[in-house]
C-alpha positions, 0 to 999 in steps of 0.5 A: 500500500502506498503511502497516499491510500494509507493516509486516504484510509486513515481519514476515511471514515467507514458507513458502519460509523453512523452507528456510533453516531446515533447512538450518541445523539439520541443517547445523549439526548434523549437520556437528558430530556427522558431525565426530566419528563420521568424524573421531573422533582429530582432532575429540578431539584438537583439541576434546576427547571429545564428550559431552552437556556438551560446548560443541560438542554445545549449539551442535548442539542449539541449531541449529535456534534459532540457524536460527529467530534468523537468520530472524527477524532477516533478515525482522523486524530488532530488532523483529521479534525482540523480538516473537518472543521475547515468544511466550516469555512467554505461558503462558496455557492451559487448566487441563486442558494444566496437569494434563497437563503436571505429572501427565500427563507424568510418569504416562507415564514412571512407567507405562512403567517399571512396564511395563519393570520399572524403576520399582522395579528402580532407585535414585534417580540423583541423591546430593545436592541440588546434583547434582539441581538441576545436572541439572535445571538443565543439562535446562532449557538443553539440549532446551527451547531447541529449540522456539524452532525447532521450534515457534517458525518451523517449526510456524507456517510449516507450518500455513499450508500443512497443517492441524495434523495434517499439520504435525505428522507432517511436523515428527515426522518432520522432528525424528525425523530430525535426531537420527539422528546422536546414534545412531551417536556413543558418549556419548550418551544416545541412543546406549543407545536403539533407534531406531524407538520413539524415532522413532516417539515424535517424531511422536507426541509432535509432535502433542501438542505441536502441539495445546498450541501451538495451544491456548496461542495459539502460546506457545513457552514451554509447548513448551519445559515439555513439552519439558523434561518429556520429558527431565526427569531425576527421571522413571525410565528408560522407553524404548521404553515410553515412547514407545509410550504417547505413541502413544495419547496422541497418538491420543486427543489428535486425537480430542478436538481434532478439531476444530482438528487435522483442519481448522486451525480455531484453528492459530496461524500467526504467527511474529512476532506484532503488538504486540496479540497479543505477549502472549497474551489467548486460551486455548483453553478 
């Protein structure tokens, strides 16, 4: 074996890896949230009510990042994982995914909650500037550091097996579920929704997110934006509305990107990328 497939097989990480993988998000997660919905007196008593600021509740969130972390680190030591990172600084895309993820994004939202009759039902939520930039602080570090799991391990190691499309509806699901939890505990945002739109949303909104990741050379960086732009906190409140117009996004977004979606042509496999590739060169036009 030569030395350039050893160091190819030493920063492969293999399909079985996913295993590990779920295992530690929904472990982690669901053993946190389970604590609190089983145990509610004790986990109050010992670590205080469990809210979405909670230390507790980010480590919950951040899980299948902590999972894709350990993963990298087993299979690609300090290297490999300074490789995985830099996938956090490509942002080269197509002007079109630019004009969806600043204007398309939010004419969703604002479109759902004309449909729901809160677009002008409902005062602006937030009182001051340094309330804004809190909120908008705090949705940056929450939901968008999932992708470095989502995304980042989970999607590529699919798209070696599926083709995008498939990949997408297994990880929507997959997602979808491992919010289950969030449901059934009072003081989340999640507990005031129904169910069903919103898992139905997680698998389209999946698919879009795996036509960008493709698209973007596998960036992890613009996951995290759209994620962030899911959870945005200046949009107005849409649900379920919202979720179903993302169901005819995600429809349009496998037409129009068939090509890639049906059949894997341009999927981005790597998790841990090559020094060559580390930063992104190709844009998906």
């Amino acid at each position: 074996m030569n030395m350039a497939s050893s160091v190819n097989k030493q920063r492969q990480i293999p399909f079985k890896a996913l295993v590990p993988f779920f295992a530690v998000s929904f472990g982690l997660a669901w053993g946190i949230l389970a604590l609190y919905i089983f145990l509610p007196g004790l986990m109050t008593g010992l670590f205080g009510g469990l809210t979405g600021m909670h230390p507790l509740f980010f480590l919950a969130v951040y899980s299948p990042a902590i999972a894709a972390f350990i993963l990298v680190a087993r299979y690609g030591g300090a290297r490999g994982l300074g490789r995985f990172v830099s996938r956090a600084l490509m942002w080269k895309c197509s002007r079109a995914w630019y004009l969806f993820l600043f204007a398309g994004v939010p004419a969703v939202f604002y479109a759902g909650a004309l449909l729901k009759g809160t677009l002008f039902g409902e005062p602006f939520p937030f009182l001051s500037l340094s309330t804004l930039l809190a909120a908008l602080f705090f949705a940056m570090i929450k939901g968008p550091v999932e992708e470095f799991g989502w995304r980042g391990l989970a999607l590529p190691l699919l798209q070696r097996k599926f083709t995008p499309i498939t990949a997408s509806l297994v990880l929507g699901v997959i997602w979808g579920l491992w919010h289950t939890p969030a449901f059934l505990l009072s003081g989340t945002q999640q507990s005031a929704w129904a169910f069903t739109p919103f898992f139905i949303g997680c698998i389209a909104l999946s698919v879009i997110a795996t036509a960008l990741f493709n698209a973007s050379g596998g960036s992890i960086l613009l996951s995290a934006f759209f994620h962030f732009q899911l959870m945005n906190p200046i949009w107005p409140d849409a649900q379920p509305y919202d979720s179903l117009i993302f169901v005819v996004v995600a429809a349009l977004m496998i037409w129009f990107k068939r090509e890639t979606m049906l059949t894997g042509k341009g999927a981005a496999t790597e998790v841990i990328p090559d020094t060559k590739t580390s930063i992104q060169s190709t844009v998906d036009s």
